[in-house]
Backbone as CSV, one residue per row, in Angstrom:
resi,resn,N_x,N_y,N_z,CA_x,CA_y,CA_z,C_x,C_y,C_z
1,UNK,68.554,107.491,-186.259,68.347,107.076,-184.889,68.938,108.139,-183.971
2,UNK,68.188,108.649,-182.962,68.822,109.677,-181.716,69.811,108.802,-181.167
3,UNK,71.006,109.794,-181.296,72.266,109.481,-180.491,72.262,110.813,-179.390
4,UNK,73.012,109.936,-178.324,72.731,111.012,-177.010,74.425,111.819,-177.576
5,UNK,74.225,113.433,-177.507,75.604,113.815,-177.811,76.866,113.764,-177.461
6,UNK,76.300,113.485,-175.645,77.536,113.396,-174.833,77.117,112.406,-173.585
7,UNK,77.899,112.048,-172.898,77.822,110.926,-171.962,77.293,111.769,-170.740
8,UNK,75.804,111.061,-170.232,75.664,111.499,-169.328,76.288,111.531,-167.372
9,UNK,76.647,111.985,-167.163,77.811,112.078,-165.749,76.853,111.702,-164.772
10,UNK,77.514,111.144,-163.724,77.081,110.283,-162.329,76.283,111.289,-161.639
11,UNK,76.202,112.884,-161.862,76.091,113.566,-161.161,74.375,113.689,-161.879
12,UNK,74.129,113.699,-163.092,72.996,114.379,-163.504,72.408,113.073,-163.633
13,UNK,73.184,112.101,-163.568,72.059,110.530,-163.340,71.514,110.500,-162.532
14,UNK,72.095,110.784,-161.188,71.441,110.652,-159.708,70.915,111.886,-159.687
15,UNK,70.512,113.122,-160.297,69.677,113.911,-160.516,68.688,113.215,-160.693
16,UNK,68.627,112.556,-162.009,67.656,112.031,-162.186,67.247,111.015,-161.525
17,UNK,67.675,109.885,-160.883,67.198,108.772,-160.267,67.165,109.221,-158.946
18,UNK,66.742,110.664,-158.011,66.350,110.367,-157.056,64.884,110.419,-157.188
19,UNK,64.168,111.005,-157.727,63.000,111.118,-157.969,62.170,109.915,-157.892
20,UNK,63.252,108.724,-157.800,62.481,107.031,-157.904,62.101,106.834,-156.364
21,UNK,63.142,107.587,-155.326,63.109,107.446,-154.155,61.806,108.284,-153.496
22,UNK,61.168,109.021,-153.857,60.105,109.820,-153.131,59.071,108.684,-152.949
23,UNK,58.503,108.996,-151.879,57.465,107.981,-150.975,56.286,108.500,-151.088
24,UNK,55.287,107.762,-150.715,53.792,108.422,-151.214,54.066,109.085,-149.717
25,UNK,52.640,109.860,-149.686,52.318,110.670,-148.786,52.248,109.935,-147.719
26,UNK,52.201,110.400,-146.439,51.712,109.558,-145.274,50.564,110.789,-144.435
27,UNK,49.997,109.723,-143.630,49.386,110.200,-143.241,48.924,109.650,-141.752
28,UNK,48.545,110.589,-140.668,48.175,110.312,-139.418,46.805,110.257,-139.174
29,UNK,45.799,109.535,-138.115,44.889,109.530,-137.319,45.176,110.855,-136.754
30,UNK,43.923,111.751,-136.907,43.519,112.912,-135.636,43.400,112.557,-134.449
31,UNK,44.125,113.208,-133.371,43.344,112.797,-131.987,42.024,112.845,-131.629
32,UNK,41.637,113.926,-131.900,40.492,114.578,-131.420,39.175,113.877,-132.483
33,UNK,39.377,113.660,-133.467,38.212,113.040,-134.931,37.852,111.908,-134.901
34,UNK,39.717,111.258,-135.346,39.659,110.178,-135.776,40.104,110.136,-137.413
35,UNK,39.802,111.186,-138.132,39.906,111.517,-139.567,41.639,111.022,-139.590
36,UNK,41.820,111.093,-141.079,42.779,110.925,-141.498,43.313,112.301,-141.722
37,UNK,44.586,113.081,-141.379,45.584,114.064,-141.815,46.971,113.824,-142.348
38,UNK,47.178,115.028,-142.883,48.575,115.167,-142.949,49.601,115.743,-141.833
39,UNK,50.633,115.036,-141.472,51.168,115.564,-140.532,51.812,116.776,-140.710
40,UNK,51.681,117.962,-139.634,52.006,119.023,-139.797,51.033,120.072,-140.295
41,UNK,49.963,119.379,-141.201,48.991,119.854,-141.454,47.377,120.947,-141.072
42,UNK,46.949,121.458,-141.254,45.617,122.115,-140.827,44.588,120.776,-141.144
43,UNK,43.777,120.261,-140.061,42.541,119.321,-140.382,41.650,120.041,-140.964
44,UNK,41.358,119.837,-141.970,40.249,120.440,-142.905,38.833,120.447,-142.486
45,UNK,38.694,119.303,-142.031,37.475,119.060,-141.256,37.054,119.817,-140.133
46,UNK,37.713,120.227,-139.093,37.409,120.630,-138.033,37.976,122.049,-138.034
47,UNK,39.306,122.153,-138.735,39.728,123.727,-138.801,40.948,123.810,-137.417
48,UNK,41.347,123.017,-137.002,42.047,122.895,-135.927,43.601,122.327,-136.092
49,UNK,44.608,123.067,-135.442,45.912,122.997,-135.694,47.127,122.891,-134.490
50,UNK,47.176,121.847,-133.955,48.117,121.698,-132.650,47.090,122.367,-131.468
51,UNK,46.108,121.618,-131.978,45.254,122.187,-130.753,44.305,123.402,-130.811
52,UNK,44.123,124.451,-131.142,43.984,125.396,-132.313,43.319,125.654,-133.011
53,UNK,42.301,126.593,-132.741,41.361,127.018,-134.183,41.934,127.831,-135.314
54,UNK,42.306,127.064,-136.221,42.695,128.488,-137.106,41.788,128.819,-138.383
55,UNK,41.219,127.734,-138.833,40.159,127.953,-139.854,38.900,128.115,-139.378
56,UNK,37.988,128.847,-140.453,36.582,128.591,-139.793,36.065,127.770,-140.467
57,UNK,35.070,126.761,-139.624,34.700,126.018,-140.040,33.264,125.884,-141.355
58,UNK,33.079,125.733,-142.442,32.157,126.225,-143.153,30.962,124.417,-143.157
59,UNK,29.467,125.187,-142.898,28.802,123.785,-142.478,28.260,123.530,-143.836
60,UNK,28.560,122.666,-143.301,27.552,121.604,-145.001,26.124,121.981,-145.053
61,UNK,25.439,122.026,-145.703,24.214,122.365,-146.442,23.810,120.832,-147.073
């Protein structure tokens, strides 16, 4: 049977158990769309960033 060799310490537990604490993603309404983003994000859709063109936009076919 696996025996653990040594006692694991408070320090590398809560290493490990913060990882329980991460939250799903969130996400905002666009002003300008309506689409769903990520905050902080580039809108994929439109190519626009705090107002902002920074991508180009590629059209659907």
């Amino acid at each position: 049977m696996a025996v653990p060799k040594k006692k694991v310490s408070r320090m590398k537990r809560g290493f490990r158990r913060s990882a329980d604490a991460l939250a799903a993603p969130t996400y905002v309404e666009d002003k300008d769309s309506g689409e769903l983003r990520r905050p902080h994000h580039v809108d994929l859709k439109t190519g626009m960033y705090r107002g902002r063109q920074v991508l180009a936009v590629k059209k659907a076919d």
